[in-house]
C-alpha positions as CSV (number, residue, x, y, z in Angstrom):
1,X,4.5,-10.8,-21.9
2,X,2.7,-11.6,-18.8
3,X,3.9,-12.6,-15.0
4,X,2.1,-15.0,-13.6
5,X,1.6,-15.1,-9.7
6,X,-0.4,-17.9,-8.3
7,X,-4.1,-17.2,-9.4
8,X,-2.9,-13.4,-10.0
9,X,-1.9,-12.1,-14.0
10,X,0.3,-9.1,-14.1
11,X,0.9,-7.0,-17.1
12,X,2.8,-4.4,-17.3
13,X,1.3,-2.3,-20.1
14,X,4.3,1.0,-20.2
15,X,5.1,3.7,-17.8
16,X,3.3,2.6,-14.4
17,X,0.3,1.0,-15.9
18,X,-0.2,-2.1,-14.9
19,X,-3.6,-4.7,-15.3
20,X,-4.0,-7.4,-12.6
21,X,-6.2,-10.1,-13.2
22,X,-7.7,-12.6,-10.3
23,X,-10.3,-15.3,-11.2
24,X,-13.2,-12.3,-10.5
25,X,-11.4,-9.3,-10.1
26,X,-9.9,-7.4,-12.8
27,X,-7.8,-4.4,-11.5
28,X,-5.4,-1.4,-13.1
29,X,-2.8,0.7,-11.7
30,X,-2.3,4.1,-12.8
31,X,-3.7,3.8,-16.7
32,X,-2.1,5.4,-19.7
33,X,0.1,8.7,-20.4
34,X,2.5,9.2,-23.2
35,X,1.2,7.1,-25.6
36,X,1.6,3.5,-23.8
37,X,-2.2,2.5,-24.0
38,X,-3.0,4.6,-27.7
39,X,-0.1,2.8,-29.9
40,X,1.7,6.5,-29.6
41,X,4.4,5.5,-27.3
42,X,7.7,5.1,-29.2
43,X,11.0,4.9,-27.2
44,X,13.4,7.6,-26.4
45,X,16.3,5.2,-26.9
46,X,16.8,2.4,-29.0
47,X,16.9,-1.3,-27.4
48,X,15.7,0.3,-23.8
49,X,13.1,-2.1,-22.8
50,X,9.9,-1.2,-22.7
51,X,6.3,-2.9,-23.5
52,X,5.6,-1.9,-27.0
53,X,3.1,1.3,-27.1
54,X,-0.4,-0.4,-28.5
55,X,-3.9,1.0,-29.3
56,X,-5.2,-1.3,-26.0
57,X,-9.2,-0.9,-25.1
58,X,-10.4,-3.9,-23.3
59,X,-13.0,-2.0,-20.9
60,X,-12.9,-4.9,-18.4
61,X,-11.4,-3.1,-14.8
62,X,-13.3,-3.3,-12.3
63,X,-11.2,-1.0,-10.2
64,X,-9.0,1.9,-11.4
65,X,-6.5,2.6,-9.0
66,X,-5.2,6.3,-9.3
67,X,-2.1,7.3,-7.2
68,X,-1.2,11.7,-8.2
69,X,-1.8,13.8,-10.7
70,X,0.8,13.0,-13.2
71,X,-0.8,9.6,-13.9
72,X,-4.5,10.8,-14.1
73,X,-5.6,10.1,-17.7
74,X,-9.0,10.8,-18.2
75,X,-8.7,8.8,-22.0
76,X,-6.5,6.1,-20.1
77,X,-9.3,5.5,-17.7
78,X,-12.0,5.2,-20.0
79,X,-9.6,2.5,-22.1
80,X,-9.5,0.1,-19.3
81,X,-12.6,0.9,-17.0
82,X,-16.1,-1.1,-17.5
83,X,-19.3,0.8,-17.6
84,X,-19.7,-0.3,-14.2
85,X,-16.1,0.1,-13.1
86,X,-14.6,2.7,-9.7
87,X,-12.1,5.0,-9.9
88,X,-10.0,5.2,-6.4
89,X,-8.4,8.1,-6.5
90,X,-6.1,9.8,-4.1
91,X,-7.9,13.3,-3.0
92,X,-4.1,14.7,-3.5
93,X,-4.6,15.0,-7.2
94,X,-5.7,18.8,-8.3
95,X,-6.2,18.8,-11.9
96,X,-5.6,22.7,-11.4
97,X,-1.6,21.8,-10.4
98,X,-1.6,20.6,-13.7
99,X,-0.2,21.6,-17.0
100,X,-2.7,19.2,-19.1
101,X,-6.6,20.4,-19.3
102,X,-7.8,18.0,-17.5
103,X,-11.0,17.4,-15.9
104,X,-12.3,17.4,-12.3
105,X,-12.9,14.0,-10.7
106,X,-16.7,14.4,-10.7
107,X,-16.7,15.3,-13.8
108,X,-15.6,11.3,-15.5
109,X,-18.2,9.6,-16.8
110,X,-17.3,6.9,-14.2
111,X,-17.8,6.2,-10.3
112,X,-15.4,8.1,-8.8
113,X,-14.2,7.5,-4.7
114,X,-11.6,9.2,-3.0
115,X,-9.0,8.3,-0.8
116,X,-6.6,9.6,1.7
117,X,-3.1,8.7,1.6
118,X,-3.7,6.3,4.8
119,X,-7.0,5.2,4.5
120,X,-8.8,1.1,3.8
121,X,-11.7,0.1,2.1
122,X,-13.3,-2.4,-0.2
123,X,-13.9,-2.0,-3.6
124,X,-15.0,-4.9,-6.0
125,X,-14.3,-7.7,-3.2
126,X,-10.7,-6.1,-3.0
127,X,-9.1,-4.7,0.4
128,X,-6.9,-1.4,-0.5
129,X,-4.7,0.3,1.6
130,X,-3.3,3.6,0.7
131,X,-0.1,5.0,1.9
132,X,1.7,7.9,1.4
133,X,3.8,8.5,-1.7
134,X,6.2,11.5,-2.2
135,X,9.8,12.8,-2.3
136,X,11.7,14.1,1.0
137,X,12.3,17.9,0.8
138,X,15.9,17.5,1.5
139,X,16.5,14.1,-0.3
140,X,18.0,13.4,-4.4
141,X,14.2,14.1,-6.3
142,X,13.7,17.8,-6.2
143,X,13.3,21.0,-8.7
144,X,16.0,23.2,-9.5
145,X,15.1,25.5,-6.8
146,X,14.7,22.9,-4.0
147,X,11.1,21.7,-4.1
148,X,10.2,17.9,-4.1
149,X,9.0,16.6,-7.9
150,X,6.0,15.0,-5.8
151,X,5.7,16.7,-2.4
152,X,3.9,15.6,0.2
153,X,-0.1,14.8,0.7
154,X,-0.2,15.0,-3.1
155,X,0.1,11.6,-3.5
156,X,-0.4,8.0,-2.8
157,X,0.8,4.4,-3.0
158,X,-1.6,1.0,-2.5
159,X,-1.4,-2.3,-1.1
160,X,-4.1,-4.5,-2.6
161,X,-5.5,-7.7,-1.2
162,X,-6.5,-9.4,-4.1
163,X,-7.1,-12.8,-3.7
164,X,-5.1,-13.4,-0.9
165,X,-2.2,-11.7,-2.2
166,X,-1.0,-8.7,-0.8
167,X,0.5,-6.7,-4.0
168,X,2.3,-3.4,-3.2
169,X,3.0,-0.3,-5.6
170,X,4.4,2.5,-3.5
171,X,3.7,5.1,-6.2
172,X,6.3,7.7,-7.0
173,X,8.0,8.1,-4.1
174,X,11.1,8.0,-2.5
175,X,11.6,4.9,0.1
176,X,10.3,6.2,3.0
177,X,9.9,5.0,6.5
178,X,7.3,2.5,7.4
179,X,7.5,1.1,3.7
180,X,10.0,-1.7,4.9
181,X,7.3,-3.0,7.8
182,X,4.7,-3.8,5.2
183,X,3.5,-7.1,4.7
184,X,3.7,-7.2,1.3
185,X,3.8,-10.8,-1.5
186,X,4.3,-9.2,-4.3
187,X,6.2,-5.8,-5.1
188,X,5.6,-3.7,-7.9
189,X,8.6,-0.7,-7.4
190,X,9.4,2.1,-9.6
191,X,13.0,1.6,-10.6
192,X,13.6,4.8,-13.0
193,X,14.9,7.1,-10.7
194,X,14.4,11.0,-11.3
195,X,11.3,11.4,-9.3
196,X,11.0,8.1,-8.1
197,X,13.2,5.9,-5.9
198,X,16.1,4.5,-8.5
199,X,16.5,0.8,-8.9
200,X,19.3,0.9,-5.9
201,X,17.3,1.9,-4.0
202,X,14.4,-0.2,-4.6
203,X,16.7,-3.1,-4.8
204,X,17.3,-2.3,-1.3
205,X,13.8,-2.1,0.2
206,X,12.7,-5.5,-1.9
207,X,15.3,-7.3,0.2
208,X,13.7,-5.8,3.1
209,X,10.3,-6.4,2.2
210,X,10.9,-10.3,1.4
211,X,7.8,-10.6,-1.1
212,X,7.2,-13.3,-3.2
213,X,8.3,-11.8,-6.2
214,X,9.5,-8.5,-7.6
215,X,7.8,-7.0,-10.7
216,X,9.3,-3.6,-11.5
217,X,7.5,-0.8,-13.9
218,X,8.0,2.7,-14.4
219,X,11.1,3.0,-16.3
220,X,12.3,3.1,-19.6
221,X,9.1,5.3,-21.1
222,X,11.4,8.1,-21.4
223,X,15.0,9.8,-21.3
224,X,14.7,10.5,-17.3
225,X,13.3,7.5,-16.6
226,X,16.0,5.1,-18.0
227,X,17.7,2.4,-16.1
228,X,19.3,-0.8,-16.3
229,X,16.4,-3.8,-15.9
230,X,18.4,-6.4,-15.9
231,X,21.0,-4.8,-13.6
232,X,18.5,-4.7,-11.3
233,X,17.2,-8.6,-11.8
234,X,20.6,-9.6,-11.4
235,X,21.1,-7.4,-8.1
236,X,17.8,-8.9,-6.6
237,X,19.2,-12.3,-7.4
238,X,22.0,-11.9,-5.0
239,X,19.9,-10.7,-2.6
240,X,17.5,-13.8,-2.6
241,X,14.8,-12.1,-3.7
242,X,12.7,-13.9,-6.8
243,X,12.2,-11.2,-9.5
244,X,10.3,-11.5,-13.2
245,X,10.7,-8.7,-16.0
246,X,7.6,-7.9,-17.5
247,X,9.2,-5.9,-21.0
């Protein structure tokens, strides 16, 4: 299944990769993990919805947009990227605060550019904002002994212009101040909860944001991440606020 947004395909492809396609960019958030983009993925729960897990190659991004370390996937990257594609990456991400042996940046056999967590530029005819993405120190996403899942500086969210449409995905993050005053057309929020704001939550700032239309990801890849999609349609649709399941 695909959404459709004006000139703008989305597909949400499992976990928090997602491929947007404009009539002459081709863009991709956050590319691969657990399985989603090999045909590995299987589900940790029966009828939670979830794109299926396929073996998915197309080499056609132009941009690969890369927000912390727990979504870099060197394999995942070189699935979706073409030969002459650009990695933004957020200079948070230390492959060393990692579990996975992974590889430096520099090291892909791609363009690589890095990014602050508040920073613009232009890549493949595209504006991209960055802004930060992380979970308070004293808020509901934290270790056992206190720390935040994704602290802060690590991490980063980005607002795209593509084609005229401003197209927002905060990341994992909790909702944090200044996300509301974005102008934003169509939002892209986490709704798993865990580590990320929960589908409350991002109900919440949707309404607040007013976009276009709502296209949640990240959730239902695994056991922490589980959550009630259409609870959160239905919730939105009270609200006023348009909202399409990509599953």
């Amino acid at each position: 299944m695909t959404v459709q947004h004006d000139d703008i395909t989305f597909e949400w492809l499992g976990y928090a990769t997602v491929r947007l396609e404009a009539p002459d960019q081709t863009l991709y958030l956050d590319p691969g993990r657990y399985g989603v983009l090999t045909g590995g993925w299987e589900p940790d729960t029966h009828g939670a919805a979830h794109p299926p897990g396929r073996d998915y190659r197309p080499e056609d991004g132009d941009v690969v947009c890369l927000s912390h370390v727990h979504h870099y996937d060197p394999d995942g990257i070189d699935r979706v990227l073409d030969s002459d594609g650009t990695v933004l990456a957020c200079d948070g991400i230390n492959p060393r605060q990692s579990s996975r042996d992974l590889p430096r940046l520099v090291d892909l056999d791609h363009a690589v550019q890095e990014t602050g967590t508040e920073d613009e530029q232009i890549l493949a005819d595209t504006p991209i904002w960055t802004v930060p993405a992380y979970n308070e120190p004293d808020g509901p996403h934290t270790r056992a002994d206190g720390s935040p899942v994704h602290p802060e500086g690590r991490g980063c969210g980005f607002l795209l212009g593509l084609d005229g449409t401003r197209v927002f995905w905060p990341g994992d993050t909790d909702v944090l101040d200044g996300h509301a005053e974005l102008d934003v057309d169509v939002f892209l929020p986490p709704i798993g909860g865990t580590v990320t704001m929960d589908r409350h939550e991002a109900a919440e700032l949707a309404e607040a944001l007013d976009p276009e239309l709502v296209v949640p990801i990240h959730y239902n890849t695994f056991d922490a991440l589980e959550t009630d999609s259409k609870a959160f349609a239905a919730d939105l649709s009270e609200r006023g606020v348009d909202v399409a399941l990509d599953e």
